[in-house]
N, C-alpha and C positions, 0 to 999 in steps of 0.2 A: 901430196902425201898418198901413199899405198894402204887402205886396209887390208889386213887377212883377217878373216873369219873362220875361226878352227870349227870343224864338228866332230862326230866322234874320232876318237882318236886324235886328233891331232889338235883339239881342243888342248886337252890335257897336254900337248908337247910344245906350245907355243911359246914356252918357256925357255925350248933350247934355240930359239930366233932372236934372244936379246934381253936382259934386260933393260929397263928405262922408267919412266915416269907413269906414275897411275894415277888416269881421272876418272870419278866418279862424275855425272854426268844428267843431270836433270831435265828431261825433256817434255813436252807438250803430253808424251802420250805415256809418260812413269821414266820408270829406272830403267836401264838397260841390263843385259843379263848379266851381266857384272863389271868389273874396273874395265876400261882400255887402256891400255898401254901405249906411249910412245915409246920410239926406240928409233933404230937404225940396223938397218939390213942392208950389207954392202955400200955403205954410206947412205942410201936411200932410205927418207923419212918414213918408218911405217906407224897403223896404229892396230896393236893386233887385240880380238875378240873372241873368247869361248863364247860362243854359240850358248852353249846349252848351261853356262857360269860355272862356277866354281864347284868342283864335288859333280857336275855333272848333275845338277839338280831337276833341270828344267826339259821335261820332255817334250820333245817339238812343237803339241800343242797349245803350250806354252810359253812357248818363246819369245819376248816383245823384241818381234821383227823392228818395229816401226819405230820404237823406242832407238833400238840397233845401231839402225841407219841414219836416223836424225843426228841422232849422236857423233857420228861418222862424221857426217854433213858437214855441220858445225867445224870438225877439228879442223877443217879442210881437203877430209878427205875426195879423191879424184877418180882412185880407180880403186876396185875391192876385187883381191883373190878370195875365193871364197872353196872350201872341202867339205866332203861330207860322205861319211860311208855309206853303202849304196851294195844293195843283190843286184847280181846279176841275172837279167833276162835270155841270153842269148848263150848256148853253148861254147861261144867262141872267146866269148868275153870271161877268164879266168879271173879267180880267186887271187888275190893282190895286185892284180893290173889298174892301174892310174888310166881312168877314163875325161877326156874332154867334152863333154855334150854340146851337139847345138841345138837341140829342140827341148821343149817339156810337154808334157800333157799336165793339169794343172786339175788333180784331182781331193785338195784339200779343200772340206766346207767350214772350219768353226775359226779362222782366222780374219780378223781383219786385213783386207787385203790393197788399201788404200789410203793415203795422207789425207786425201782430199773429200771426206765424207758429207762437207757442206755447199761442195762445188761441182759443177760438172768437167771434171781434166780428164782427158782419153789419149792417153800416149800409146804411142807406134809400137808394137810389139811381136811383130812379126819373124823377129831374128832374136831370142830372148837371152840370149851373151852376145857380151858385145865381138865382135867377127875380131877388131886388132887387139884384144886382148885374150883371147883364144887363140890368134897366132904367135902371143908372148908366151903362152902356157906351152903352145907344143913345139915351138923353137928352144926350150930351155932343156928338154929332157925325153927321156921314152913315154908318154903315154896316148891312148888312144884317141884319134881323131876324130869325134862325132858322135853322135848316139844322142835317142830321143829319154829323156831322164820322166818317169813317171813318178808323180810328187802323190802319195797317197797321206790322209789324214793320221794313220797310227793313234794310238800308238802301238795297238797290236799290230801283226804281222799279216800279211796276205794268209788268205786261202788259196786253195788249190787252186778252186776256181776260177778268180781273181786272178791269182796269177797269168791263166792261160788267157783271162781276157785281157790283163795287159802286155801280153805277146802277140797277141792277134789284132791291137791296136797299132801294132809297130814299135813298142815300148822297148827298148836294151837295159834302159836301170829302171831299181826302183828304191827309192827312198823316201825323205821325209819333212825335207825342211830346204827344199830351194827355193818354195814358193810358201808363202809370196815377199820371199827375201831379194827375187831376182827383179822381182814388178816394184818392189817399192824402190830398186836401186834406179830403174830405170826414171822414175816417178821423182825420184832427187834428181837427176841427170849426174850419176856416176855409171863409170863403167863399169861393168861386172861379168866375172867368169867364174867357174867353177870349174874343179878339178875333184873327180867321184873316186874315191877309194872300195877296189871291189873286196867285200868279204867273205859273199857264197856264192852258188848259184841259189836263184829264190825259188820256193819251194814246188814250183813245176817241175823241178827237175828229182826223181826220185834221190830217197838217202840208200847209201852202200846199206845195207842190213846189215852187217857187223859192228856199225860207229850208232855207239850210243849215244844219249840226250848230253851226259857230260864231256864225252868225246868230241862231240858235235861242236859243244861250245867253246872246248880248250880250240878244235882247228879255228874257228872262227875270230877268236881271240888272238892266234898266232899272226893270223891274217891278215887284220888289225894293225899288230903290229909292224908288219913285215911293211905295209904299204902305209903305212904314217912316216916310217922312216924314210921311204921312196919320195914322198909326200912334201917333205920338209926340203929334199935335196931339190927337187921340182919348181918350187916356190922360191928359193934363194936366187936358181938360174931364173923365174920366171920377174923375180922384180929389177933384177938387172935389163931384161927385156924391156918390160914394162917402162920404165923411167926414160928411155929413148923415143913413147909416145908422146905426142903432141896435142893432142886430143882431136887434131884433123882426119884422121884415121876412121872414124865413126861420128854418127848419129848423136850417141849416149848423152852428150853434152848440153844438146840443143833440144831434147827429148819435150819438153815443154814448149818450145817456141810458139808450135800451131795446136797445140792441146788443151789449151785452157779454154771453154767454149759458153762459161757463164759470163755476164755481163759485171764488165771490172769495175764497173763506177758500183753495183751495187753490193760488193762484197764488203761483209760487215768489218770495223777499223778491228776487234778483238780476232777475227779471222785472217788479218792481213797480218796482223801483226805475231798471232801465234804462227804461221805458216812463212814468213818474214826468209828464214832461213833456206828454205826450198824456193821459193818462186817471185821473192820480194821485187826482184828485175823488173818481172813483166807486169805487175802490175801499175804501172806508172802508164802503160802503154795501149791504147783500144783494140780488140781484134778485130783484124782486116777482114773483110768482106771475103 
C-alpha cells in the first residue's frame, strides 16, 4: 500500500484521488491528524493523509508525525508520497514549480523526533528520500530534480537574515514539516519522497514595490493553487511508478536491521509490545557483534 500525505494545499485536494474508507486510528503516541483513507488510485491500494487534518487546523508544530506514521505502519503501508508547500531559495527555482529534493538540513527544535525514546536505534540517514522512490516521482512528470529542503521550526516565516543564512548553507527550499516526518519514515522502514510545491521566492529576495500585503497573498494563493493541481497529476503518474517497486531498489526497508544497538533481552515486554508494529522482527534476534 502507497500513502500520500497532503500538506498545504494538497491537503485540502486529496479528495479528488478517490474516495474510499475512513479509519480513525489509535496509536501508542494519540490520534493522528485526522481520518485516513483507503482508496485506490489507478487500481493501486493507497492510504491518503492531511497533514495538517481537517480545516487545516494543525500548524506544523503540531503535527503528530509519529502518530501519522504509526498509523500508516500498521495499515500496511510501504511506501509514502509525501507534499508540502515550500519558498523558494534559489532564483532559478520559480513560483509553481514541483521540486524533488534529496537533502534536508533539519532545523526543527520542539518536535519529537523519534519512536524509540526508550531505546538506543540509530538508522542510516544519510540519503534522507528514498533514491527509487524519487526516481518514481521524476519519471511520472515535470518536476525538479534535487535540492537541499531546509525544515525551519515556524510557524512564522523566515527573516531576512535567516533566509540569507539558509542560502549560504546551500538551502533551495524552505519549509516546515518534512522533518521529522522523513526520519520517522525511515525509523518505520517505509520509503519515502517528497514532492515541494513552490509558492514564492522566500523573503531574501526583495517584493516588486507596487504588489501590496493583499496582492502578495492573492499571488501566493494562486500559486498554491496552480501547483496542487500540477501536484495531483504528478502523484497519480507517480503511484503508477511506484507500484512496479519491489523494495529491492533501496535501503528503506531494512532501515533497522543493524540500528537497534540496546541490548534485546533487556528491553521492557510493555516496550516491546507498544513498538511490536515497527520493529517486533528483530527483536527475537541478538545483535551481531
Amino acid at each position: 500500500m502507497i500513502g500520500i500525505i497532503g500538506g498545504s494545499g494538497l491537503g485540502e485536494a486529496l479528495d479528488a484521488l478517490g474516495a474510499g474508507q475512513a479509519h480513525q486510528i489509535d496509536t501508542p503516541f494519540g490520534a493522528t491528524s485526522g481520518p485516513i483513507v483507503t482508496t485506490e488510485v489507478g487500481g493501486a491500494p493507497v492510504a491518503l493523509l492531511a497533514r495538517h487534518g481537517e480545516g487545516h487546523l494543525l500548524n506544523p508544530s503540531r503535527v503528530p508525525y509519529r502518530a501519522n506514521i504509526f498509523a500508516l505502519k500498521t495499515l500496511g503501508v510501504t511506501q509514502i508520497l509525501a507534499s508540502g508547500a515550500v519558498g523558494s531559495l534559489r532564483e532559478e527555482i520559480a513560483p509553481r514549480a514541483l521540486v524533488v529534493p534529496d537533502q534536508v538540513i533539519d532545523r526543527a527544535f520542539r518536535r519529537a523526533g523519534t519512536f524509540y525514546e526508550e531505546l538506543a536505534v540509530h538508522v542510516e540517514f544519510a540519503s534522507p528520500f528514498c533514491p527509487a522512490l524519487r526516481r518514481a516521482f521524476l519519471s511520472a512528470g515535470a518536476a525538479r530534480d534535487g535540492g537541499t529542503y531546509v525544515c525551519m521550526e515556524g510557524p512564522q516565516f523566515s527573516t531576512r537574515a535567516e533566509s540569507e543564512l539558509h542560502r549560504a548553507w546551500g538551502g533551495d527550499l524552505i519549509g516546515m514539516t518534512a522533518m521529522p516526518e522523513a526520519k520517522l519514515a525511515r525509523e518505520a522502514e517505509i520509503c519515502y519522497a517528497l514532492v515541494g510545491l513552490v509558492t514564492d521566492h522566500d523573503c531574501w529576495r526583495p517584493r516588486k514595490a507596487d504588489l501590496d500585503a493583499v496582492r502578495l497573498l492573492e499571488e501566493i494563493l494562486a500559486n498554491v493553487r496552480a501547483a496542487t493541481d500540477n501536484a495531483l497529476a504528478l502523484i497519480r503518474g507517480t503511484v503508477r511508478a511506484a507500484t512496479a517497486l519491489t523494495g529491492g531498489e533501496c535501503t528503506c526497508r531494512s532501515a533497522l536491521a543493524l540500528a537497534i544497538w540496546s541490548d534485546r533481552e533487556k528491553i521492557p515486554p510493555d516496550v516491546r509490545q507498544r513498538l511490536a508494529p515497527l520493529l517486533g522482527k528483530y527483536l527475537d534476534q541478538r545483535r551481531s557483534a
